[in-house]
C-alpha positions in Angstrom: 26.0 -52.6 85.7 26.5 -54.2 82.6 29.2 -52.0 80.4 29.6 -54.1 77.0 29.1 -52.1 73.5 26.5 -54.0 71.1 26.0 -52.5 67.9 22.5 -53.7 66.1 22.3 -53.6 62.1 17.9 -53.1 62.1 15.8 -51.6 64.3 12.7 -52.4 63.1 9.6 -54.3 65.0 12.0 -57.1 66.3 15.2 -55.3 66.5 13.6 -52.2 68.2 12.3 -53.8 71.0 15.8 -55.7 71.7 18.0 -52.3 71.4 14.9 -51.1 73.7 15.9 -54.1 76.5 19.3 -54.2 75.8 19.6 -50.6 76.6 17.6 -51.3 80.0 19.9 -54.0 81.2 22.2 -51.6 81.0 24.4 -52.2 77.3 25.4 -49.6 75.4 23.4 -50.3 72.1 24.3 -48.3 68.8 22.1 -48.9 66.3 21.7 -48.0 62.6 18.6 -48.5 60.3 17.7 -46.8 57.4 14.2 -45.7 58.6 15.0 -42.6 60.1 11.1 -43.2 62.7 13.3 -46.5 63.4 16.5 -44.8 65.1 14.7 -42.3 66.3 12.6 -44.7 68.0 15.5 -46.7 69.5 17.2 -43.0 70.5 14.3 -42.1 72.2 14.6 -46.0 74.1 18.4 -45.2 75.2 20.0 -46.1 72.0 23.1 -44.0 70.4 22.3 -43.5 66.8 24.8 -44.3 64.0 26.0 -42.5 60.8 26.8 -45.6 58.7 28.4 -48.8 59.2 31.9 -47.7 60.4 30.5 -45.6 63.1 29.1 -48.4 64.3 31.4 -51.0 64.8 33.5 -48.4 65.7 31.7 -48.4 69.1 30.4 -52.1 69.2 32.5 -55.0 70.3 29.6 -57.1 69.5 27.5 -57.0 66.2 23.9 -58.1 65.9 21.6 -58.3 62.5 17.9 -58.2 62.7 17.5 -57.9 59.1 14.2 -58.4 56.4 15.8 -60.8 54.4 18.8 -62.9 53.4 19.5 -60.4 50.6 20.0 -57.4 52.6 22.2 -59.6 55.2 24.5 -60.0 52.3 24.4 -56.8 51.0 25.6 -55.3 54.7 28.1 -58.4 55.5 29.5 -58.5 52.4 28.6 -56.1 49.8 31.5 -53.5 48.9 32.3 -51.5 52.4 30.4 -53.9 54.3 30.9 -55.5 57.8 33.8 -58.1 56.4 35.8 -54.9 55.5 35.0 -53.3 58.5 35.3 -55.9 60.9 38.6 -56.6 63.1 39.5 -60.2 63.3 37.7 -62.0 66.3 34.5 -59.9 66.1 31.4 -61.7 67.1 28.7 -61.0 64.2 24.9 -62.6 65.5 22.7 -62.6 62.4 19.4 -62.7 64.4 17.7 -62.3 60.8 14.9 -65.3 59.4 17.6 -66.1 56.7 18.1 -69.1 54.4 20.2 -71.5 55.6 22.4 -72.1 52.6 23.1 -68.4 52.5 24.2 -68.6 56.0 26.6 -71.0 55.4 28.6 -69.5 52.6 28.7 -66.4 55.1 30.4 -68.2 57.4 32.9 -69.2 55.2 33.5 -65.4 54.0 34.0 -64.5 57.8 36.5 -66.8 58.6 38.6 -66.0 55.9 38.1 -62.5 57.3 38.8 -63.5 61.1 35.1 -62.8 62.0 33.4 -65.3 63.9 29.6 -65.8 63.0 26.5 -67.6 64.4 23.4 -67.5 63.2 20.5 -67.0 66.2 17.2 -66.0 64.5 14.1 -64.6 66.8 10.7 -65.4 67.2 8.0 -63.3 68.6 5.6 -66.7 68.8 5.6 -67.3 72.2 3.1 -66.1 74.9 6.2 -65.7 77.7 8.4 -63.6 75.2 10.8 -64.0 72.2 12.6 -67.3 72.0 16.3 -67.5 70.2 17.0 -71.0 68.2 21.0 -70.9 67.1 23.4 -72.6 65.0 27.4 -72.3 65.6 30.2 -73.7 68.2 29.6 -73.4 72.1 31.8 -71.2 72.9 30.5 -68.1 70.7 27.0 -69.2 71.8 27.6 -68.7 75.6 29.5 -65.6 74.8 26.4 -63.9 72.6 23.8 -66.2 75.6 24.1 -62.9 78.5 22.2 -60.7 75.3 20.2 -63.7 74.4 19.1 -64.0 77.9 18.0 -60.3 78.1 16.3 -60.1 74.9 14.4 -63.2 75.0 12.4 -65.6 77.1 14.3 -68.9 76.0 17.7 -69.3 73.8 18.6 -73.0 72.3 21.6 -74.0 70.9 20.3 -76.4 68.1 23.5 -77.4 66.3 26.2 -76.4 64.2 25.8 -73.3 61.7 22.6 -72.9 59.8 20.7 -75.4 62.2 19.5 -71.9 63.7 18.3 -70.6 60.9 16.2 -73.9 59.7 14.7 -74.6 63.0 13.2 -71.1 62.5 11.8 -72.3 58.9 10.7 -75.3 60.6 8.3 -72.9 64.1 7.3 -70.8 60.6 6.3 -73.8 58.8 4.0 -75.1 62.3 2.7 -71.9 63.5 1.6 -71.2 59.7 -0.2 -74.2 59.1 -1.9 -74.0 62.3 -3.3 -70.4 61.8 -4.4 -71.0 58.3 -6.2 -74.4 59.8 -8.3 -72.1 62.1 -8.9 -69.5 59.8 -10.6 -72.5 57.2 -12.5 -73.9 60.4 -13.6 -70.6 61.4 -15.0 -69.9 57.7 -16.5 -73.7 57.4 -18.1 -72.9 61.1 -19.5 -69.4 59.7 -20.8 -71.4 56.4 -22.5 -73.5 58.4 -24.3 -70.7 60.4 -22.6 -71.6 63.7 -22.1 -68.5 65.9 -18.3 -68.2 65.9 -18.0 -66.4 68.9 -19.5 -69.4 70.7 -17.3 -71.7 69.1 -14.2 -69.9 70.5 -16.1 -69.9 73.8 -16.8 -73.6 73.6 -13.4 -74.8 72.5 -11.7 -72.9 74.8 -10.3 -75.0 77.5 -9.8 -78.0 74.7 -6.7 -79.2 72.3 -8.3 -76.6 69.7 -8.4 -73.7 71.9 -7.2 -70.5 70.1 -7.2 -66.8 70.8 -6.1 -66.8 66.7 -9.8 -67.5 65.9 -11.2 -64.6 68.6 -8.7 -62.1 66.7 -10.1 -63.3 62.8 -13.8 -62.6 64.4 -13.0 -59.2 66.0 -11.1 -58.2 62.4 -8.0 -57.3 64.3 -5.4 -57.7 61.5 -2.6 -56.5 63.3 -0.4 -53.6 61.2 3.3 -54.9 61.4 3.5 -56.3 58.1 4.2 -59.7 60.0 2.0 -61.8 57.0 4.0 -60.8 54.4 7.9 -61.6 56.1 5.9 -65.0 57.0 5.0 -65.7 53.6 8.9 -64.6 52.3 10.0 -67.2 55.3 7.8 -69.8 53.4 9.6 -68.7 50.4 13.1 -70.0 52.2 11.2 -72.7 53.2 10.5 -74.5 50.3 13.8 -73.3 48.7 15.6 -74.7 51.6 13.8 -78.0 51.5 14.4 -78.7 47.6 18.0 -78.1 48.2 18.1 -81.2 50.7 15.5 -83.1 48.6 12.3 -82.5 51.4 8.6 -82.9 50.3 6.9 -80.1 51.9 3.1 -79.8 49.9 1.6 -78.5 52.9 3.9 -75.5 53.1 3.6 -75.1 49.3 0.1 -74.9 49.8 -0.2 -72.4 52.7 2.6 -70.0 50.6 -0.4 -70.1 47.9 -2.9 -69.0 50.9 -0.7 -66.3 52.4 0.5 -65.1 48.6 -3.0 -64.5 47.7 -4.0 -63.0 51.1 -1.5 -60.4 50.5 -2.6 -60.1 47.0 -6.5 -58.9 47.8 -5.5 -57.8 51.0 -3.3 -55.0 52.6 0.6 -55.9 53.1 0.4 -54.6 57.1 -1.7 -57.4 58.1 -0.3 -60.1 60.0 -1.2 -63.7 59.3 -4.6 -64.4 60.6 -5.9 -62.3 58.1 -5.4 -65.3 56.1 -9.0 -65.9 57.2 -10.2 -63.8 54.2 -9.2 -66.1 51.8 -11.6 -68.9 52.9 -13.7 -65.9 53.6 -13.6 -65.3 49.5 -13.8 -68.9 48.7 -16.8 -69.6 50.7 -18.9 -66.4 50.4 -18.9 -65.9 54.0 -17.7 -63.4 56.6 -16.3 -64.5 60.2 -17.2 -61.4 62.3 -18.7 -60.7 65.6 -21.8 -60.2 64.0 -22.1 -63.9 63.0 
């Protein structure tokens, strides 16, 4: 039976199901989040539930973020009564957050002048086997945070140094974007053009352009996680990351537009083939499974 303490900063969508496994392999997980459905959520999943930061690492001898945005990963690392005062030197902090990569890096520095050792090891929920875990920092303190990785998620890389985890996951946001927002304009050209679409996702199927994406914009089924909108802040770091390192990225500038003005006309819950309603407004067409 496994017996280490893990303490997890964000239980929501992503973090919630990891305290959920993490608590069935057997870790004792305490978890804090501010959404009082989220801890009790990850109580009712085997979770303790914290009081505030201090409780936490109180009982943790390992620290994990899964955090909305680099903004609030400061605010709880370093803001005033954060982790770095909280901390004792030697602590493993794993910022599973999507965060910018610059950020990262001046965290880093701030934990080791506290003694805290850092990686960064975001998590994606794109793949059909599970979630997979791209991270930045030295060996050793990836193979010591790997056991978690290994429960949590289907496959855990080791990309580089820190902040190389955080921009490979810029980088799967970046291809996974521009490939749903491709589909979503085929789907509307195919609809435009009077073409049943629920044939097309029949007859592409078994080829290169396969995609269950297109079978979800037909059936309307938006999702209700809010996943669009984190994509389109991701975008966001994207670009910001890029100009700092002098990268020309006008597709990505392009589908930040599409996913901006999703969200505008459209409901913040949805996730990102809902980006289909753009073209859907731009074209004068619906793709539905009435087609």
């Amino acid at each position: 039976m496994v017996s280490r303490a893990v303490g997890l900063i964000g239980a929501g969508n992503v973090g919630g199901r990891m305290a959920k496994d993490l608590a069935a392999a057997g870790y004792r997980v305490t978890v804090l989040d501010p959404s009082e459905k989220a801890q009790s959520r990850a109580g009712a999943n085997g979770a303790a539930c914290a009081a505030d930061l201090a409780e936490l690492v109180a009982a943790s001898e390992i620290v994990l973020l899964s955090l909305p945005n680099s903004d609030i990963v400061d605010e709880v690392v370093a803001g005033d009564g954060g982790l770095l005062s909280l901390l004792p030197p030697g602590r493993l902090l794993v910022d599973m957050s999507t965060s910018l990569p610059a950020r990262t890096l001046r965290l880093v520095k701030l934990c080791e002048r506290a003694g805290v050792r850092m990686i960064d090891a975001p998590i994606t929920l794109g793949s059909p086997h599970g979630m997979v875990i791209m991270a930045g920092g030295p060996q050793q303190w990836y193979d010591e945070a790997k056991p978690l990785f290994d429960v949590v998620g289907h496959k855990s890389t080791l990309v580089g140094p820190h902040g190389h985890g955080h921009v490979t996951k810029l980088v799967q946001n970046m291809i996974s974007g521009v490939n749903t927002a491709i589909v979503a304009e085929a789907a509307a050209y195919a609809a435009k053009a009077g073409v049943d679409v629920g044939r097309i996702v029949e007859a592409l199927r078994d080829t290169s352009a396969g995609s269950g994406a297109m079978a979800r914009m037909m059936r309307r089924d938006f999702g209700d996680g809010g996943q669009l909108a984190l994509h389109h802040k991701d975008l966001g770091y994207a670009l910001r990351s890029g100009a700092e390192v002098g990268a020309a990225m006008p597709f990505t500038e392009l589908l930040r537009d599409v996913f901006g003005d999703t969200l505008e006309h459209g409901d913040t819950h949805w996730s990102q083939v809902a980006c289909v309603t753009y073209w859907e407004r731009r074209m004068d067409v619906q793709v539905n499974a009435e087609q």
